[in-house]
N, C-alpha and C positions, 0 to 999 in steps of 0.2 A: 504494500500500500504506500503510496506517495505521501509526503510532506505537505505536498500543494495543498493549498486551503481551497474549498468549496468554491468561495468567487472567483480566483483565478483559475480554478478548472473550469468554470464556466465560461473565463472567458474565453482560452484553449480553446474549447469546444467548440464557440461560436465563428473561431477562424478555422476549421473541418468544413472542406468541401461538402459533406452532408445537412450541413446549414448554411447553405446558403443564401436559402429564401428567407432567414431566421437572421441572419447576419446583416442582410440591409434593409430589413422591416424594425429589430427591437430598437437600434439610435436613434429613428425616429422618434421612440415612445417617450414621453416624459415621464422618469423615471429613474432612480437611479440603479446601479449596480444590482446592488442587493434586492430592491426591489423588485425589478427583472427577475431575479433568482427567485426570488418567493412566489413570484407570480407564474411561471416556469411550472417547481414542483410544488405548486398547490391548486393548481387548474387544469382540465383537460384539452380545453380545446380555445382558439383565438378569442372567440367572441370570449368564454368567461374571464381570458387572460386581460383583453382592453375595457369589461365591466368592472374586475379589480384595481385597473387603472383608474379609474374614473371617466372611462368612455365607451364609446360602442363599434360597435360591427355594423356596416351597411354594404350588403353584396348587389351586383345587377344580376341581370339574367345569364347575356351573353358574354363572349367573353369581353374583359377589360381592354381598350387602348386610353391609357393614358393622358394621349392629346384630347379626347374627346371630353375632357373632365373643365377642359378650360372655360370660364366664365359657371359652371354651377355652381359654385360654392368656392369658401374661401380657404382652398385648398393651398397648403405651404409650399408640396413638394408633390411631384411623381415622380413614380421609378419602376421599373420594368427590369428584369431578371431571368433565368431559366426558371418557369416555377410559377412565378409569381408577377402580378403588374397589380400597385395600388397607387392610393391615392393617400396622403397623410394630411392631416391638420390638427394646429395646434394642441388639441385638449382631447388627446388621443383616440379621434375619430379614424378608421379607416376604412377607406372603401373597395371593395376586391372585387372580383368575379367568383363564382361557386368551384374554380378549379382552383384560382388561389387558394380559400379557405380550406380546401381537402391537403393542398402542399402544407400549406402552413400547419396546419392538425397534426395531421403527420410527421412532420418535424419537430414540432414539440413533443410528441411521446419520446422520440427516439431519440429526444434529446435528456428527457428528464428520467430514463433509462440509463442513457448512460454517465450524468449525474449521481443517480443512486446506484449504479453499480461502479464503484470508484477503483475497485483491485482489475476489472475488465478492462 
């Protein structure tokens, strides 16, 4: 078992190609460190992770392009990834398409996996 403390494995973790949809979604999040970690392993899925933030989840139907987002709302940033294209704003709203949130799902299990499993 490593010395590494819990947040620096986390943050390890989130530079793994296996997170990658994870890696340029949580900076977004206003949040700290730790925070992120508790939100991580003690939610299962995006939506309940950005309702312990203090925001929510809003998906469309089809899939997400990013530029189409311009003038809805007063979104800070978009970004697009293998995976994933959302939309962020300020007070941890994000908005996805239904494939994003399955990448994103997914990623967090197998993130908070291998979190709790720390000798693997």
């Amino acid at each position: 078992m490593s010395n590494e403390s819990i947040e620096d494995h986390f943050a390890r973790l989130l530079e793994d190609f296996d997170f990658d949809v994870l890696k340029h979604l949580l900076p977004k999040l206003e949040a700290t460190r730790v925070e992120l970690l508790r939100g991580v392993l003690g939610t299962m899925t995006l939506a309940a992770l950005l309702e312990r933030l203090g925001g929510r989840l809003e998906t469309c139907e089809g899939p997400l392009d990013p530029k189409s987002l311009t003038g809805i709302g007063p979104y800070e940033s978009c970004s697009a990834t293998v995976g994933l294209s959302f939309a962020h704003r300020g007070d941890n709203v994000i908005i996805t398409d239904k494939l994003g949130v399955e990448n994103v799902d997914r990623a967090l299990c197998a993130l908070r996996l291998r979190l709790l499993d720390r000798d693997g």
